[in-house]
N, C-alpha and C positions, 0 to 999 in steps of 0.2 A: 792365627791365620783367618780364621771368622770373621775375627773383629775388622781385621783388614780388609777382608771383603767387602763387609756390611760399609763400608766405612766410602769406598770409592764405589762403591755400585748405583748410588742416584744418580754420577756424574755421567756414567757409560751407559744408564739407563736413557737419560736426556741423551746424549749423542744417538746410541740406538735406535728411538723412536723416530727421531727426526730423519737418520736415514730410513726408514721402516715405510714412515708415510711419505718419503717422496718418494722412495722405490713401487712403491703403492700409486702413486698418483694423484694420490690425496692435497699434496700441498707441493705445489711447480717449485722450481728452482729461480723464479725472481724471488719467492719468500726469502730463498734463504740468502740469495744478497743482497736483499734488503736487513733482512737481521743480518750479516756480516759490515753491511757499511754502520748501522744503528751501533754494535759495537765497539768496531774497531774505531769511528769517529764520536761516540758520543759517550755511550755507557764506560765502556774502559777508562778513558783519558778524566771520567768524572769521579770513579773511584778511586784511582791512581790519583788524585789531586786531592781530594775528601783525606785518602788515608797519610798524605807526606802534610798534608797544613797540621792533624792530629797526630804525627807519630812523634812519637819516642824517640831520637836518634841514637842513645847510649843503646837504647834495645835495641834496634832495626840493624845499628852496626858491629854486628858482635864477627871479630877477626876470626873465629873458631869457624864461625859458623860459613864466613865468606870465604876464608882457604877452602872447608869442603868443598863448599857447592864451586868454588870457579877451580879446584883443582881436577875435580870430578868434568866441567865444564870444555877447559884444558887439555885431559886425556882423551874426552869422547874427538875433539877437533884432532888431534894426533892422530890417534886412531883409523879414523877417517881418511885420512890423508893418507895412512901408512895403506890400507887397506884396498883404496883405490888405487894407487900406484903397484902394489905387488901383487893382490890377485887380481885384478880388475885392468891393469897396465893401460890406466891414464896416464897422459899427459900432466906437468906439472900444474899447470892452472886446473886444467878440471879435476883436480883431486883436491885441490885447495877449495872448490865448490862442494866437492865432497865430504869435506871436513866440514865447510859451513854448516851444511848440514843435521851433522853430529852436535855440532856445538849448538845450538838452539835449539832451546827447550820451552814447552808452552806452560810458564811459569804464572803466568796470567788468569790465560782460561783454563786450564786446568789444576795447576800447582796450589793456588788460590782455594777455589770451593772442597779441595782435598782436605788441604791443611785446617782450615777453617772447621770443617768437618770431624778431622781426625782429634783435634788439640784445643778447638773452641776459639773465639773473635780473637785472645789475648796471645794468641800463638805468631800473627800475622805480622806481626812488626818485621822479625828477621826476612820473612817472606817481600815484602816491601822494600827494605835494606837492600835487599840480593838486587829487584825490577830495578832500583829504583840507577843501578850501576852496570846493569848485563849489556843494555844495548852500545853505552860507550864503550866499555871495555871489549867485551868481546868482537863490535864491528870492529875496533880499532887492532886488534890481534887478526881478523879474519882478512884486513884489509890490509894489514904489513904482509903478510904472510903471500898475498895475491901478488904483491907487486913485489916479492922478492923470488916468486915462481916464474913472475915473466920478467924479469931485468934484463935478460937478454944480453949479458955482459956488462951494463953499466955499474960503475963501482957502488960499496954497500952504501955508503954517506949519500947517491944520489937517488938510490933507489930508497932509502928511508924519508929523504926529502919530500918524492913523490906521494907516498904513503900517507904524508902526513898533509900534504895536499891534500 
C-alpha cells in the first residue's frame, strides 16, 4: 500500500500545488488556460505522436489487456446510465450523459505519468494501445447509445443509421 502511495503521490502533488497557488492568488487562472490550451493542443498530440511512430504494436495491442480496461470502461458507462435513471430518475438522454461521464477516464494526463511511474518507460506501450482506441471506440458506444435514448419511435436500423452519421 506504501508503495502505491509513494508511487502516485507526485502526480496529486503537482495537481495540489496548482490548485494551492491559485486558491492562494499566487498564479490567476489565465495560467492555467493557458497551460490547458499548451497541452491539450500541443504537449499531448506530441507525445501521443512520438510514442505511436516508436511503439510496438504486438505490445501496445495485447487483447488481455484491452478486454480489461474497455470492459471495466463498459461497466462504469452502464452503470451510469443505470444509476442516473433509478436513483437520480433522469430522463433517457440525460443519463446517457451520465454514462459519458463514467466512461471516460483521464488516461493521458493521469493514467500516463502513473504508470510510467509505477512499471517504468517499457510498461507504456499497453497504455498507448488502450489512447490510442478510447476515443473511437467509446465516442462511438456513447453516441449509439445517445441516439437510441432519443429515437423517439423511429425504427432500430434508422436510429443506428443516425448514429453512425
Amino acid at each position: 500500500m506504501l508503495s502505491t502511495f509513494i508511487t502516485i503521490l507526485p502526480v496529486f502533488l503537482v495537481i495540489g500545488t496548482g490548485y494551492a497557488l491559485t486558491r492562494a492568488g499566487y498564479l490567476g487562472y489565465s495560467i492555467g488556460e493557458a497551460l490547458n490550451q499548451f497541452t491539450i493542443r500541443l504537449a499531448v498530440p506530441a507525445v501521443l505522436f512520438n510514442a505511436m511512430v516508436a511503439i510496438d504494436f504486438g505490445h501496445a495491442y495485447q487483447a488481455k489487456v484491452l478486454a480489461g480496461f474497455y470492459s471495466g470502461a463498459v461497466a462504469s458507462f452502464l452503470a451510469g446510465i443505470f444509476l442516473a435513471r433509478v436513483v437520480f430518475k433522469r430522463r433517457p438522454g440525460e443519463a446517457v450523459a451520465f454514462g459519458f461521464c463514467a466512461l471516460f477516464s483521464n488516461t493521458v494526463l493521469l493514467g500516463l505519468p502513473i504508470q510510467e511511474r509505477a512499471y517504468g518507460p517499457d510498461a507504456l506501450a499497453p497504455v498507448f494501445g488502450i489512447i490510442s482506441l478510447h476515443a473511437p471506440l467509446l465516442a462511438l458506444l456513447g453516441v449509439t447509445a445517445m441516439e437510441l435514448a432519443r429515437a423517439e419511435g423511429r425504427p432500430l436500423g434508422e436510429t443506428l443509421v443516425a448514429a453512425i452519421k
